[in-house]
DRENGU-198157 format. One line per field, with one value per atom (N, C-alpha, C, O): residue number from 0; residue in three letters; chain; atom name; x, y, z. Coordinates in steps of 0.2 Angstrom, whole numbers, padded with zeros to 4 digits, m for minus. Example, Ala and Ser with C-alpha at 12.3 -4.5 7.8 and 13.67 -1.06 7.14 Angstrom:
REM residues 2
resi	c(0:0:0:0:1:1:1:1)
resn	c(ALA:ALA:ALA:ALA:SER:SER:SER:SER)
chain	c(A:A:A:A:A:A:A:A)
name	c(N:CA:C:O:N:CA:C:O)
u	c(0066:0062:0066:0071:0064:0068:0064:0067)
v	c(m0028:m0022:m0016:m0017:m0011:m0005:0000:0006)
w	c(0039:0039:0039:0042:0035:0036:0039:0040)
This chain:
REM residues 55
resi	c(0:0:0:0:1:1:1:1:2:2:2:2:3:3:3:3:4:4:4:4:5:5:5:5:6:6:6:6:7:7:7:7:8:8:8:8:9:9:9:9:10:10:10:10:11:11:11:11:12:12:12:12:13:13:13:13:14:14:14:14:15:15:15:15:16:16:16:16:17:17:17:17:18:18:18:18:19:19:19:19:20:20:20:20:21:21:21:21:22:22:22:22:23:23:23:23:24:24:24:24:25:25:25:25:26:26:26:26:27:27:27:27:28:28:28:28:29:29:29:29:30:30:30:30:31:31:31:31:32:32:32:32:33:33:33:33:34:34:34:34:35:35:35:35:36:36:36:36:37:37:37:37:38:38:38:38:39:39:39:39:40:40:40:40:41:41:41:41:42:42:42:42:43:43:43:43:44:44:44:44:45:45:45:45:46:46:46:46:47:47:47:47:48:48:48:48:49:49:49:49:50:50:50:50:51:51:51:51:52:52:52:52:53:53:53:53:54:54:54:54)
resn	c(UNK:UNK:UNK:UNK:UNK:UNK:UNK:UNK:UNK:UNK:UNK:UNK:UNK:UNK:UNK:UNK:UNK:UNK:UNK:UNK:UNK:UNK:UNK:UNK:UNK:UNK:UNK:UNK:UNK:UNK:UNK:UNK:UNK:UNK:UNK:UNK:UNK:UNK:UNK:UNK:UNK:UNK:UNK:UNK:UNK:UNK:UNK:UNK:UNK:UNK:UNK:UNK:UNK:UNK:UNK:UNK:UNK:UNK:UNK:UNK:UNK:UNK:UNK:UNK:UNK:UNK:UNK:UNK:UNK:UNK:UNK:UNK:UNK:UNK:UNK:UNK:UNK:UNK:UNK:UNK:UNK:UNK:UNK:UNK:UNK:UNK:UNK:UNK:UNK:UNK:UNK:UNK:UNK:UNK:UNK:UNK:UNK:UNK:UNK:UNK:UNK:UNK:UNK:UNK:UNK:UNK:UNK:UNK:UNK:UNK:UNK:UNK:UNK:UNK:UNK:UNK:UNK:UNK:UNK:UNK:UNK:UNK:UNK:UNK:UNK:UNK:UNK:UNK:UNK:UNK:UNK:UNK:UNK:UNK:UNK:UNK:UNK:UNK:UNK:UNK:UNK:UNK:UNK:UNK:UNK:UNK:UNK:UNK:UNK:UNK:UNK:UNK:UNK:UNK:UNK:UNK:UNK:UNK:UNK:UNK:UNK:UNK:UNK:UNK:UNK:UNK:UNK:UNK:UNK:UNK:UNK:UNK:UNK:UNK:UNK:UNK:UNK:UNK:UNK:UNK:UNK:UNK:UNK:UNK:UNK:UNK:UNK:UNK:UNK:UNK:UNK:UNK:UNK:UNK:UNK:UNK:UNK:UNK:UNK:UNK:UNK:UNK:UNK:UNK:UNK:UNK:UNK:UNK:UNK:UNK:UNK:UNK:UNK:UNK:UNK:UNK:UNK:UNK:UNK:UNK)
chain	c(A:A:A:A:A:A:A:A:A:A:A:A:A:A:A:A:A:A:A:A:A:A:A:A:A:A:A:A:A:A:A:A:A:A:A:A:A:A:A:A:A:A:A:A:A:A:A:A:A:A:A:A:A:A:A:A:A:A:A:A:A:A:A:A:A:A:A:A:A:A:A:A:A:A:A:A:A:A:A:A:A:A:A:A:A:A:A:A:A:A:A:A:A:A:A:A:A:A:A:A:A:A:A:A:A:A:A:A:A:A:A:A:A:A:A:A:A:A:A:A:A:A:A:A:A:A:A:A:A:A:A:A:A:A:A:A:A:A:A:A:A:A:A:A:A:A:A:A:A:A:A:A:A:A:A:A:A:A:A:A:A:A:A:A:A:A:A:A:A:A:A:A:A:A:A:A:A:A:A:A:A:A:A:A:A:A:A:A:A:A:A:A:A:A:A:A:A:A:A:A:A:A:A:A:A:A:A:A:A:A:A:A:A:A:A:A:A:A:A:A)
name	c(N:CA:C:O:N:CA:C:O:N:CA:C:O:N:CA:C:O:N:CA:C:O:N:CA:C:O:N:CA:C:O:N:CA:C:O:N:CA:C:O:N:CA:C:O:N:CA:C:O:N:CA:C:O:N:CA:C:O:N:CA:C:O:N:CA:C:O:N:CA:C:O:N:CA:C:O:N:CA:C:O:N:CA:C:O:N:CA:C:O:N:CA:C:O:N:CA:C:O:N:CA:C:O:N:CA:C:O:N:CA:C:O:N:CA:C:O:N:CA:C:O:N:CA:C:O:N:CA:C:O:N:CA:C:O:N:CA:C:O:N:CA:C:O:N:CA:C:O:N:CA:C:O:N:CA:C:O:N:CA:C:O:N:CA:C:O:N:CA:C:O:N:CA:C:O:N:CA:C:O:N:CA:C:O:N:CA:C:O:N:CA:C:O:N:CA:C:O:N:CA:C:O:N:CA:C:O:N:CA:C:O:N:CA:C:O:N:CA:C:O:N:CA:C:O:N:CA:C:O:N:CA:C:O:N:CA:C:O:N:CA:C:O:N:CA:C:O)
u	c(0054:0049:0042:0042:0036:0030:0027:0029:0022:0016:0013:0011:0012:0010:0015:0014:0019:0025:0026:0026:0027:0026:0021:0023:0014:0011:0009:0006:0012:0013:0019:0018:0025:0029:0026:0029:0023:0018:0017:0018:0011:0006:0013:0010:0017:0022:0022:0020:0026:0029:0023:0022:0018:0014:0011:0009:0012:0009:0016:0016:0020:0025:0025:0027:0022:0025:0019:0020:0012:0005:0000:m0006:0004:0001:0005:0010:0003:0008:0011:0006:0014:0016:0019:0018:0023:0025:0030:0035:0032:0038:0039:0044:0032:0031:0034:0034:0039:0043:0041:0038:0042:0041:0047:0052:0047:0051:0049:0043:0055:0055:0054:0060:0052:0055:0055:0052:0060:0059:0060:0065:0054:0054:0053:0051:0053:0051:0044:0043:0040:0034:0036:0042:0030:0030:0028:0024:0034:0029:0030:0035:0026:0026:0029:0028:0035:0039:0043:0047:0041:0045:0050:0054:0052:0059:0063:0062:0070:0075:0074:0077:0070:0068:0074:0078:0073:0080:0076:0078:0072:0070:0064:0063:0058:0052:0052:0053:0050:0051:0055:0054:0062:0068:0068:0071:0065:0068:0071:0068:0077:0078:0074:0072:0074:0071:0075:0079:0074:0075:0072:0066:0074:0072:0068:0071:0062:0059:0062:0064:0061:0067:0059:0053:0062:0059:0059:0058:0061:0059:0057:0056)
v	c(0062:0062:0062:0058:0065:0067:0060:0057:0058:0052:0052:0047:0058:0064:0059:0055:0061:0059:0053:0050:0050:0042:0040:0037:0042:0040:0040:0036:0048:0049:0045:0043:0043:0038:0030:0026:0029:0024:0023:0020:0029:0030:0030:0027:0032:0034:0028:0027:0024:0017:0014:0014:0011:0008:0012:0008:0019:0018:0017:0015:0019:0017:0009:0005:0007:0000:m0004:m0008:m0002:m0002:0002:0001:0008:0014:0018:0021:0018:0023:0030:0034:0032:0039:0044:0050:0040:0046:0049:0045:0052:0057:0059:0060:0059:0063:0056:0050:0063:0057:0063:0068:0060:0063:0065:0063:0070:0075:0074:0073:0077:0078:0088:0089:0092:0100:0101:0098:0105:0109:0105:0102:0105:0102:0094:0090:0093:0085:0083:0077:0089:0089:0084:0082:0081:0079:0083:0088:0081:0086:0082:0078:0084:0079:0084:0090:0081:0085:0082:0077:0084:0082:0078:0080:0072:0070:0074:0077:0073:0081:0086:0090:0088:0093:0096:0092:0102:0102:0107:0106:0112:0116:0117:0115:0120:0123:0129:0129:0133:0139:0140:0141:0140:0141:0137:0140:0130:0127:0121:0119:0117:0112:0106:0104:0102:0095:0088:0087:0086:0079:0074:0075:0069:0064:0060:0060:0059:0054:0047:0043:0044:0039:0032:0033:0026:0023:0017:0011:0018:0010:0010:0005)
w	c(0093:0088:0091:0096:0088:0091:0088:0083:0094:0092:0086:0083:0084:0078:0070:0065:0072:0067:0067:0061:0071:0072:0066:0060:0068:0065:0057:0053:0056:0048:0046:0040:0049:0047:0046:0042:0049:0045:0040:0035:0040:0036:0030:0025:0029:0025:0020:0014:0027:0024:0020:0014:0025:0020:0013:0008:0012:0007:0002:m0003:0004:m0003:m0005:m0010:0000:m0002:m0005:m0010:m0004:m0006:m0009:m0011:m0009:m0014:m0020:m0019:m0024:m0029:m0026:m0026:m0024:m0021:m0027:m0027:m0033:m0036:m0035:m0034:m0035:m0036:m0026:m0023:m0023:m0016:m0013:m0013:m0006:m0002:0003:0002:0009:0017:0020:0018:0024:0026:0032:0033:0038:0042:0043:0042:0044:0045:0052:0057:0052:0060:0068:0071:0070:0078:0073:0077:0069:0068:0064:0063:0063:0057:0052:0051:0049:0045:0039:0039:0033:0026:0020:0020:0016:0010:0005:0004:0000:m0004:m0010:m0010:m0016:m0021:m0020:m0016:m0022:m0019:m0025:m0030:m0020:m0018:m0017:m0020:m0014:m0011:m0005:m0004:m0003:0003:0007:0013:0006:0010:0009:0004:0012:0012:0018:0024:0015:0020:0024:0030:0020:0022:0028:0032:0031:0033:0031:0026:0033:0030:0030:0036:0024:0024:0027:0024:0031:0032:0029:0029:0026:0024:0033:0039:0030:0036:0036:0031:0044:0042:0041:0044:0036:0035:0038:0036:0044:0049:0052:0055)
């Protein structure tokens, strides 16, 4: 995982825990991008979504 993603995995965490996020959960795509997606989401541009890991 990139320093990049790391970082948005933070940024992640805190805000669910201190910000309202809504419906939007973080995804992992591809080489390990971060993306923001609907929760249940499974794909965006025909690639698959990973759920970003939350620890």
């Amino acid at each position: 995982m990139s320093e990049v993603t790391a970082a948005w995995i933070r940024i992640e965490r805190w805000l669910s825990r201190h910000a309202p996020v809504g419906p939007w959960r973080a995804y992992l795509i591809g080489g390990g991008d971060l993306w923001w997606g609907l929760a249940g989401e499974t794909e965006v541009n025909g690639e698959p979504l990973r759920p970003a890991p939350r620890t």
